[in-house]
C-alpha positions as CSV (number, residue, x, y, z in Angstrom):
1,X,11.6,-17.8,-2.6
2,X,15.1,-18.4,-1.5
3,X,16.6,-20.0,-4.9
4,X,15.1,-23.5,-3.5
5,X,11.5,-23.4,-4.8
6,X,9.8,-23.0,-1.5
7,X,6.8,-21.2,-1.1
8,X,6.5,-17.7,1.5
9,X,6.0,-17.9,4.8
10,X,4.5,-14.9,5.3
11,X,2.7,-12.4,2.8
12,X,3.4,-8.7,3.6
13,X,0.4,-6.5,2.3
14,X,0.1,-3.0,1.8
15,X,-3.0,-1.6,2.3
16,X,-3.6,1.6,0.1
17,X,-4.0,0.6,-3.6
18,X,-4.3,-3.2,-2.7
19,X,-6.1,-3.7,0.2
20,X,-8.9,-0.5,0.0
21,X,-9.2,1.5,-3.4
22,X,-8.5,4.7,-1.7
23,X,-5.5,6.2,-3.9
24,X,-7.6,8.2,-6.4
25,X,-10.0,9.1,-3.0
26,X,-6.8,10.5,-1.5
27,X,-5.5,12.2,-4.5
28,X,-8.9,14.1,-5.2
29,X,-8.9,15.4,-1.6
30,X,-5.1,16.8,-1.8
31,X,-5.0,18.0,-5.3
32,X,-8.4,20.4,-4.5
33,X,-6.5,21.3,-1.1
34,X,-3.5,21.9,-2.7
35,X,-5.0,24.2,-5.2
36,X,-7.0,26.3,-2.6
37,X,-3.8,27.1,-0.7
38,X,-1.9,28.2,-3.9
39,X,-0.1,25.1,-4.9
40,X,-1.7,23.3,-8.2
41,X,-0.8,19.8,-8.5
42,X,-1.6,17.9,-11.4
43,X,-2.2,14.0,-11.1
44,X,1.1,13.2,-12.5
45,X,2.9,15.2,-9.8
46,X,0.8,13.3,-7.3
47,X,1.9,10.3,-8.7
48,X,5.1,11.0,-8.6
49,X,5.5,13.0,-5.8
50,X,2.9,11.8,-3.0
51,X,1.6,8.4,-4.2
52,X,3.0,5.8,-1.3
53,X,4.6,8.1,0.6
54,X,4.1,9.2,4.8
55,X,2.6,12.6,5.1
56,X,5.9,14.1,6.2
57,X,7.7,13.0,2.7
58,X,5.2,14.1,1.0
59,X,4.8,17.4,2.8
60,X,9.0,17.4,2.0
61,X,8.7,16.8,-1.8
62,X,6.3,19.6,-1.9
63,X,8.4,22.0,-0.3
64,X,11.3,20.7,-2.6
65,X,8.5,20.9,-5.7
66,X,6.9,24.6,-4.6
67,X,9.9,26.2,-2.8
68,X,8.0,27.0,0.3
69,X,6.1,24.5,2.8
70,X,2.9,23.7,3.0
71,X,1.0,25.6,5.4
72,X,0.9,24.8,9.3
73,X,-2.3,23.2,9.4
74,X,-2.2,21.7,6.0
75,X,-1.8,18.2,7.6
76,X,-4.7,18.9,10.2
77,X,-7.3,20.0,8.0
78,X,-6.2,17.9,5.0
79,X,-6.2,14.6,7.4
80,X,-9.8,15.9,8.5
81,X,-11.4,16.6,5.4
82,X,-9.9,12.8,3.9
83,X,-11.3,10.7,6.8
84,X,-14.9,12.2,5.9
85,X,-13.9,11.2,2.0
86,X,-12.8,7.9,3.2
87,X,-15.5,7.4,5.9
88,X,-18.2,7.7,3.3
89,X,-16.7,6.4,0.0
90,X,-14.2,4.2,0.8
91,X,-13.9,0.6,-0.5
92,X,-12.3,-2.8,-0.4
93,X,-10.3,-3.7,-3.1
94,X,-12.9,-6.0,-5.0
95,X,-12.5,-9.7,-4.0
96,X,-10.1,-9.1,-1.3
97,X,-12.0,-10.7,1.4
98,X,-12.5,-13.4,-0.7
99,X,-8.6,-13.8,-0.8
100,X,-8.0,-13.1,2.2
101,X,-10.6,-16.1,3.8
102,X,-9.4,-18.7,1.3
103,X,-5.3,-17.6,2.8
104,X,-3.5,-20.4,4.4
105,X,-0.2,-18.5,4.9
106,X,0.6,-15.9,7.7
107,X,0.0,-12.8,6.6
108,X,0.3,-9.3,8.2
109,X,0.0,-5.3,6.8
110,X,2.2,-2.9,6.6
111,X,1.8,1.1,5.5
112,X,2.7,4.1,5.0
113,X,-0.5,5.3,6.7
114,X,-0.9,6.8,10.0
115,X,-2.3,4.4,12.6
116,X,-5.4,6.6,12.8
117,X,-6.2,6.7,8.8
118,X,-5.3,2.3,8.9
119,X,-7.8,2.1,11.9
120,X,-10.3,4.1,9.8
121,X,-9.4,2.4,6.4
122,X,-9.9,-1.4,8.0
123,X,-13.2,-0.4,9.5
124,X,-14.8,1.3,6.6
125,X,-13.9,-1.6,4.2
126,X,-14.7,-4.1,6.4
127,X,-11.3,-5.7,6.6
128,X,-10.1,-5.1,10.4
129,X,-11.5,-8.7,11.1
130,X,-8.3,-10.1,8.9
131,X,-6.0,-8.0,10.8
132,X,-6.3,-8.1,14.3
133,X,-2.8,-8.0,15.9
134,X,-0.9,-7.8,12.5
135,X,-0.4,-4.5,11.5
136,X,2.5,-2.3,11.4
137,X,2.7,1.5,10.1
138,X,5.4,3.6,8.9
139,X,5.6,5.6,12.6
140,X,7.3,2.6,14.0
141,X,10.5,3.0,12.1
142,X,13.2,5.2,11.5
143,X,13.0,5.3,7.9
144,X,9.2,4.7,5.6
145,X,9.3,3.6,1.9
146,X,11.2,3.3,0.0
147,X,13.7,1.9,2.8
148,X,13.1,-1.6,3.6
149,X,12.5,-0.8,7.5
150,X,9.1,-1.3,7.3
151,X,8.8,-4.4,5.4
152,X,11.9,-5.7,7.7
153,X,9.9,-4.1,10.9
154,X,7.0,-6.5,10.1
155,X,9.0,-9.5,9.0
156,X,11.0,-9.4,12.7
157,X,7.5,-8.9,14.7
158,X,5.9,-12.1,13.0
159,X,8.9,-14.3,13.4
160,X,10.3,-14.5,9.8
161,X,13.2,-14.6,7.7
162,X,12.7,-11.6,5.3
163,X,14.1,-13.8,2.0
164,X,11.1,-16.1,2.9
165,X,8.8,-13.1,2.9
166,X,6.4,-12.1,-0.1
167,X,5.3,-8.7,-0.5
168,X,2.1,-7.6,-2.3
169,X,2.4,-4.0,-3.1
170,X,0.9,-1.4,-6.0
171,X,3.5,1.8,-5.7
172,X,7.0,2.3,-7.2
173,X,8.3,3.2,-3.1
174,X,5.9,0.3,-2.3
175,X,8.0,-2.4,-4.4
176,X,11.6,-0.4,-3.9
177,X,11.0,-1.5,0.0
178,X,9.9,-4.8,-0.8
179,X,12.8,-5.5,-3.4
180,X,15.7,-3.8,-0.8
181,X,14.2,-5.8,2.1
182,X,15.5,-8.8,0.2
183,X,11.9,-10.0,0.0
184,X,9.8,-11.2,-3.2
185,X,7.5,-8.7,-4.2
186,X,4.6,-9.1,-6.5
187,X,2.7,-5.9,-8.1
188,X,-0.8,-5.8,-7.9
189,X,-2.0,-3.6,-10.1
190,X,-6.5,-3.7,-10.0
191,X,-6.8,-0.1,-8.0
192,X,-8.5,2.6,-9.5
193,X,-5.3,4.7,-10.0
194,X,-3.6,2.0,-12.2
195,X,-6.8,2.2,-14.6
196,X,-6.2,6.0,-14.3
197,X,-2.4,5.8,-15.7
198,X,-0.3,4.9,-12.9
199,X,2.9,2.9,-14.0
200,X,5.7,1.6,-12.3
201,X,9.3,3.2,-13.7
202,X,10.8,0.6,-16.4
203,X,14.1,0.1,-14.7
204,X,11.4,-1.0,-11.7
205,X,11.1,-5.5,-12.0
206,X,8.4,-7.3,-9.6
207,X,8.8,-11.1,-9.8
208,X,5.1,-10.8,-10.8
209,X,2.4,-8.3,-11.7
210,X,-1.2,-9.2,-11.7
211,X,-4.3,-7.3,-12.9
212,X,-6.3,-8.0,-10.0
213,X,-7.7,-10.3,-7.5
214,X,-9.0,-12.8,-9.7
215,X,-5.1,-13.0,-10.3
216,X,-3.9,-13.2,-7.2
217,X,-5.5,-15.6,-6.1
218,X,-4.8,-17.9,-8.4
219,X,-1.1,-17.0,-8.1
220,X,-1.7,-17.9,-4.3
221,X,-3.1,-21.4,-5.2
222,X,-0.3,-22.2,-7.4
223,X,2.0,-21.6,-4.4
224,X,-0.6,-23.7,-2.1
225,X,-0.5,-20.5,0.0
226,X,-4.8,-20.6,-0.5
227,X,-7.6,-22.9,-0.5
228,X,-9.0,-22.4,-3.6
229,X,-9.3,-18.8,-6.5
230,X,-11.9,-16.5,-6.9
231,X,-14.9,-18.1,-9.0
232,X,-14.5,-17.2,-12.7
């Protein structure tokens, strides 16, 4: 981690696209919104544009995109009409609780998300149990992804030297913050919107990138940061 060979000594997760499969959830709901209100976005805007992102950058890029904002209560009634997507559809990422049982490092979360939609995301999947005290959101910094606020935000709260920190991320912001927080950062890349076509930029180099959680486990027994890998 910090040129010696030593392993992290805290893993940084995101939560959208690694921890839940919710990115293609979320872009379904905005791009049909979107088009309602008179502003067609096609999945590679979204990727480009909203994917990884706070609300209010999001909301920015589309004014910048469209040349007029979205509508008052675009937020209101597109947050609504996503937590009924994500209250009945949403996922965990597949074997994540497996990985996250078998972890013997710290580990916290940190997200773009509102508090509200984490609260929602780690009760519908199942995964607040892992969490409990160790989550941080983009609303408590100045700056979200892709400054390394966040990433630093949560590295200061859990007592830890950002070089020794390891970030698992899926998004180009995602990894941007990581790599600018001084912090290794590992691309997982087994969500749903990665199958779809979602690629990181090429002038964009994690120190890893792994398929899924079969991968990253194994990744995190070759550190000794777990117990044992995902059955085969």
């Amino acid at each position: 981690m910090d040129g010696t060979g030593s392993a992290p000594q805290l893993v940084i997760f995101d939560c959208d696209g690694v921890l839940v499969d919710s990115e293609m959830l979320s872009a379904g709901v905005l791009m049909a919104m979107m088009m309602e209100d008179g502003f067609p976005l096609s999945e590679e805007a979204f990727r480009s544009d909203f994917l990884g992102r706070s609300f209010a950058a999001a909301a920015l890029r589309a004014k910048e995109r469209f040349g007029r904002p979205l509508p008052e209560d675009f937020e209101s009634r597109y947050r609504d009409r996503l937590f009924v997507t994500l209250e009945a559809e949403l996922k965990p990422m597949a074997g994540v609780a497996e990985v996250l049982a078998e972890l013997r490092s710290p580990f916290c979360l940190a997200t773009s998300s509102s508090p509200r939609r984490l609260s929602l995301s780690l009760r519908a999947s199942g995964l607040a149990q892992f969490f409990e005290g160790r989550c941080f959101t983009a609303s408590e910094v100045q700056r979200g992804k892709p400054a390394p606020d966040l990433f630093l935000h949560a590295a200061a709260k859990m007592g830890i030297a950002p070089a020794a920190c390891l970030v698992i991320e899926d998004s180009e912001l995602g990894v941007r913050a990581g790599l600018a927080a001084g912090m290794e950062v590992w691309h997982f890349a087994g969500g749903c919107h990665v199958r779809a076509g979602y690629r990181l930029p090429p002038d964009l180099t994690p120190q890893r990138a792994l398929p899924g959680m079969r991968e990253l486990a194994a990744a995190f027994r070759e550190l000794g940061l777990s117990s044992s890998a995902l059955s085969p």
